[in-house]
C-alpha positions as CSV (number, residue, x, y, z in Angstrom):
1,X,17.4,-14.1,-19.8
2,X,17.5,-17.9,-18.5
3,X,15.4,-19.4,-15.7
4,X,18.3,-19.4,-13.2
5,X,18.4,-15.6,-13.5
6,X,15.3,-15.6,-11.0
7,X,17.7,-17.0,-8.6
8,X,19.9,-13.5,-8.3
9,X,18.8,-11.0,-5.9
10,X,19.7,-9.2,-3.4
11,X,20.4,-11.3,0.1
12,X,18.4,-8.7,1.8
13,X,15.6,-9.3,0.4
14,X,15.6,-13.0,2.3
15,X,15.7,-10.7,5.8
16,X,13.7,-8.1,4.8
17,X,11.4,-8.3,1.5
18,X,9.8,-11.9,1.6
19,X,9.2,-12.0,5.4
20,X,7.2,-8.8,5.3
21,X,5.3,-10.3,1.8
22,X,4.3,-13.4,3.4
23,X,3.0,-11.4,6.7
24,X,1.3,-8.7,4.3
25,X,-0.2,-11.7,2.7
26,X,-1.3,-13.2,6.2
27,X,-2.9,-10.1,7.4
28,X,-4.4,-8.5,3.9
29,X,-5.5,-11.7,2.6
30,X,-6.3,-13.6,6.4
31,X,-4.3,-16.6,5.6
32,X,-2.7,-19.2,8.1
33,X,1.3,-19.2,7.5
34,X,0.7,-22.6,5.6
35,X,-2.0,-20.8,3.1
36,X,0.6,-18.2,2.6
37,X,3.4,-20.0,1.7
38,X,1.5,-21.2,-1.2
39,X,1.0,-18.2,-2.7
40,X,4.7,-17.5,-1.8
41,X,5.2,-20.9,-4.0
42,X,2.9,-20.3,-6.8
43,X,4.7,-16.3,-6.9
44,X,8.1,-18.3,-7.1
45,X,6.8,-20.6,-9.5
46,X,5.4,-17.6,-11.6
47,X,9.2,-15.7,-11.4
48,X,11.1,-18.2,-12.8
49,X,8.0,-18.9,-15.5
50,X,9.0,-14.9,-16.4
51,X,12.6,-16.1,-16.4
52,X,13.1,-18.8,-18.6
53,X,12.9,-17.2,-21.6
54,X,9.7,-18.9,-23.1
55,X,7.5,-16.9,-24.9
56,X,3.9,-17.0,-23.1
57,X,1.7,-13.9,-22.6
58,X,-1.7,-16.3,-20.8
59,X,-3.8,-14.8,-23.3
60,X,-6.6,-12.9,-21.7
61,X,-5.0,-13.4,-17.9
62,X,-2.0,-11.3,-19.1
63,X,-4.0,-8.5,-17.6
64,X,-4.1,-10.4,-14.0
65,X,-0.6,-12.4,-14.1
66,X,2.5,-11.2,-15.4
67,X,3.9,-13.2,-18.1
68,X,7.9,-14.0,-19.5
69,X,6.9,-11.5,-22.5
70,X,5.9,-8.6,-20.6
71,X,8.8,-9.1,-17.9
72,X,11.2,-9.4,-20.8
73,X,9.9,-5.6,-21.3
74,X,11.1,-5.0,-17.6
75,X,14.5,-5.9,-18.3
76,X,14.7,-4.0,-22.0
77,X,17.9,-1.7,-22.2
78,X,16.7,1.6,-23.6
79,X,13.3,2.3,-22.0
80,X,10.6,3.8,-24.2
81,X,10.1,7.3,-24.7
82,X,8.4,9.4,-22.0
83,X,9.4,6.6,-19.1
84,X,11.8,7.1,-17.1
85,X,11.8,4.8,-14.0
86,X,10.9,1.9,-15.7
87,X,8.1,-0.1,-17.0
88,X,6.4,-3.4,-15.9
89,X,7.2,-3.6,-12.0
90,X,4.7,-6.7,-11.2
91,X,6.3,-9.2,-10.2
92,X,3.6,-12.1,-10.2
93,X,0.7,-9.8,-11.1
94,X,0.3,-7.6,-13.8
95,X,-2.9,-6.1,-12.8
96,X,-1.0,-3.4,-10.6
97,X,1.2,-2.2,-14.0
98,X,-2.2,-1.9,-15.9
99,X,-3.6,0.1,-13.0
100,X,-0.6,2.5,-12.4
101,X,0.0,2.7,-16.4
102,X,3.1,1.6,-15.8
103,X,2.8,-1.3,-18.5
104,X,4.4,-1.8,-21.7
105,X,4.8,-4.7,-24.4
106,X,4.3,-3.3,-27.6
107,X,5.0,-6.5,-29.2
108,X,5.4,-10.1,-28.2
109,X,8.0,-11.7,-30.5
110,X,10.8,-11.1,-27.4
111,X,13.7,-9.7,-29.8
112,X,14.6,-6.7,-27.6
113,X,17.9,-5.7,-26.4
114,X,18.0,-6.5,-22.6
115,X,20.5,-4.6,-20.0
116,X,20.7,-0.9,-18.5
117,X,22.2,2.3,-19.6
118,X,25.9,2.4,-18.9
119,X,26.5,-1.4,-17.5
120,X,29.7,-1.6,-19.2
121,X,30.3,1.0,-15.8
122,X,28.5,-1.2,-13.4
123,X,30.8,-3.0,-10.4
124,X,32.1,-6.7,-11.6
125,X,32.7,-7.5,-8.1
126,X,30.5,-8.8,-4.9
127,X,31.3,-5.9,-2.8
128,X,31.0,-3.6,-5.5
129,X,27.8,-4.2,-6.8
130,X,26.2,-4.9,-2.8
131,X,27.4,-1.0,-2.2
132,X,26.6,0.5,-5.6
133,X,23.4,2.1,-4.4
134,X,24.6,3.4,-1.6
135,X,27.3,5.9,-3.4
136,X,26.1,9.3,-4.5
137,X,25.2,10.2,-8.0
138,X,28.7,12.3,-9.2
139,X,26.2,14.3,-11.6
């Protein structure tokens, strides 16, 4: 976990993910373009914040804003018991993973094993890993 892994996504997400978050922001929150791209700053800011590997939980705002312990929980190899999608999905804000219980940092110290079942399996390549999901599950 580093700050420049905040930088790897997807390049869809460029056409398709932040476009349609900076309108939703527009029209749910009735901000001009130029109020919204603030928020899309201060949610970029926040990201690489959960990314850089510092251990900062915003004391009582951990409940509003996610934080770099509770998104090292998001990226934790073996999930906890009983969950099996995953756990802390907010990306800048918390407050939706407390609502939907889907929230988890049992500790804060931050020594947790990060990754995902069977990665040693996962694609190395560019092409690989952009078509991974689209392959069916052989199970």
């Amino acid at each position: 976990m580093g700050f420049a892994a905040h930088l790897r996504y997807h390049w869809m997400e460029n056409i398709l993910y932040k476009p349609l978050k900076t309108f939703g922001v527009m029209i749910l929150g009735g901000f001009e373009p130029e109020q919204a791209y603030v928020v899309h700053f201060i949610a970029i800011a926040i990201g690489h914040l959960n990314h850089s590997n510092i251990k900062i939980t915003w004391g009582p705002l951990k409940y509003i804003f996610n934080n770099p312990v509770m998104h090292l929980y998001h990226h934790v190899k073996a999930l906890p018991e009983g969950r099996n999608y995953g756990i802390n999905f907010g990306i800048s804000l918390s407050i939706w993973d407390y609502i939907f219980k889907t929230n988890y940092v049992p500790e804060d110290s931050g020594t947790i094993e990060l990754g995902f079942p069977d990665e040693d399996t996962f694609p190395k390549t560019f092409f690989g890993q952009l078509f991974y999901g689209f392959k069916k599950d052989k199970k």
